[in-house]
N, C-alpha and C positions, 0 to 999 in steps of 0.2 A: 613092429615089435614094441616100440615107446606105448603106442596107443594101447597095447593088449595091458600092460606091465600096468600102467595108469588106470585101466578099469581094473583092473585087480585087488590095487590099493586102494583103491577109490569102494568097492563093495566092502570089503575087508575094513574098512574103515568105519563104514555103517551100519555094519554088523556086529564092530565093538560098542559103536555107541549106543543103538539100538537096545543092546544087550546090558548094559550102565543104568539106562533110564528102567527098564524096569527093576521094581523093588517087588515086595510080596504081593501077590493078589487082597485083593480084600474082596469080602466076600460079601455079597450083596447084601443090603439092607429093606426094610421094609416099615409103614407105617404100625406102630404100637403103642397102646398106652399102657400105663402100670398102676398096681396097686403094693400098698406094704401091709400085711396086717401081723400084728403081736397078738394071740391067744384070743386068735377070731374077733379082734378091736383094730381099726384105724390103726397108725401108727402117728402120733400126733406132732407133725415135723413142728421148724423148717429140721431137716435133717438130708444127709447126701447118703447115698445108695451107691457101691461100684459094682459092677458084677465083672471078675476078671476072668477073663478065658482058662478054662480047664486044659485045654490040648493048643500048644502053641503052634504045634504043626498043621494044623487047617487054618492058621491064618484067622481067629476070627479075633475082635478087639474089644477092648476092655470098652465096659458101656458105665456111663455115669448116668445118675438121675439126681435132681433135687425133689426132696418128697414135700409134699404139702401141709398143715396143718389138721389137712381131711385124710392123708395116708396116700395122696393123689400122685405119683411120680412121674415127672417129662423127662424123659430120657434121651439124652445125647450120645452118639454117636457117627465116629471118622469126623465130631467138630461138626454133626448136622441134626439137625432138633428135629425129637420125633419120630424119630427112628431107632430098631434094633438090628441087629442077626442073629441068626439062628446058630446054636450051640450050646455045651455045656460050659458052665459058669460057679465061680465061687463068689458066696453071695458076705458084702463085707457093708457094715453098716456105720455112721459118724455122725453123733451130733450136730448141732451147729454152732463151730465154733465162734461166729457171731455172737451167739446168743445165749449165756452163761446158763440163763433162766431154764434152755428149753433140754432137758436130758432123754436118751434114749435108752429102754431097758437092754441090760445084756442081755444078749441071746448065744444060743449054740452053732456051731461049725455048721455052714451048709451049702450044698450047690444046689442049680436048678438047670432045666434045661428049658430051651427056649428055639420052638419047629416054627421052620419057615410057616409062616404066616398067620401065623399069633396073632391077632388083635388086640391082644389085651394079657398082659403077664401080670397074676400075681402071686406075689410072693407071702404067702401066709409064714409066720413064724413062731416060736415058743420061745418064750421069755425064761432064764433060767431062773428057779425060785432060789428064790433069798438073796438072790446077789443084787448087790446097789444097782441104781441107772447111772449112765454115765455122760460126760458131755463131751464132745470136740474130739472123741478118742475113737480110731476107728476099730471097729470087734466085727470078727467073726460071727453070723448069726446060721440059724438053720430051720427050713419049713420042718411041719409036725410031720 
């Protein structure tokens, strides 16, 4: 009877823990490269890219990129370079706060989606007319 009582607790136990150590899934990722254009031009970094997840409930993760001078963006994601997943995304854009000199034009509110196995995401946008560029501040942008 000890021995039955002892396996009992004993699975019971590692089914609590078991149960503990997972957290969300995360959803696979895949190799991607990206682009930024502002009204069909480069987007002339250095400047950061977030794309936040649209639907929290699929689990997918907010993606950063640093953009390039050429508009070129390496994208980080779950902390691994060069990689994205697949989802809908609010696309949010920042200066470099580094770099006083280098401003990015405002642009308008936008998501994108982004299907399993993209090679290459880019993000076209429209700059809003008349409004200043800005630097180190992060704004909401939106493709055409």
């Amino acid at each position: 009877m000890p021995r039955r009582v002892l396996s009992l607790l004993t699975l019971t136990l590692l089914t609590v823990v078991m149960g503990c150590n997972s957290g969300p899934a995360k959803k696979s990722t895949f190799s991607a490269t990206g682009k930024v254009t502002v009204d069909d031009k480069p987007l002339a970094g250095p400047a950061t890219l977030t794309l936040s997840n649209e639907d929290i409930t699929e689990g997918a993760p907010s993606i950063s990129g640093a953009v390039d001078k050429d508009g070129n963006v390496k994208f980080t994601t779950y902390g691994n370079d060069g990689v994205v997943a697949a989802g809908k995304y609010k696309v949010t854009l920042a200066g470099d706060i580094m770099s006083a000199s280098v401003l990015v034009p405002a642009t308008e509110p936008a998501t994108i989606e982004i299907k399993s196995g993209d090679k290459e995401v880019t993000i076209s946008l429209k700059a809003i007319p008349g409004a200043p560029p800005v630097g180190g501040i992060a704004m909401p942008v939106s493709p055409p």
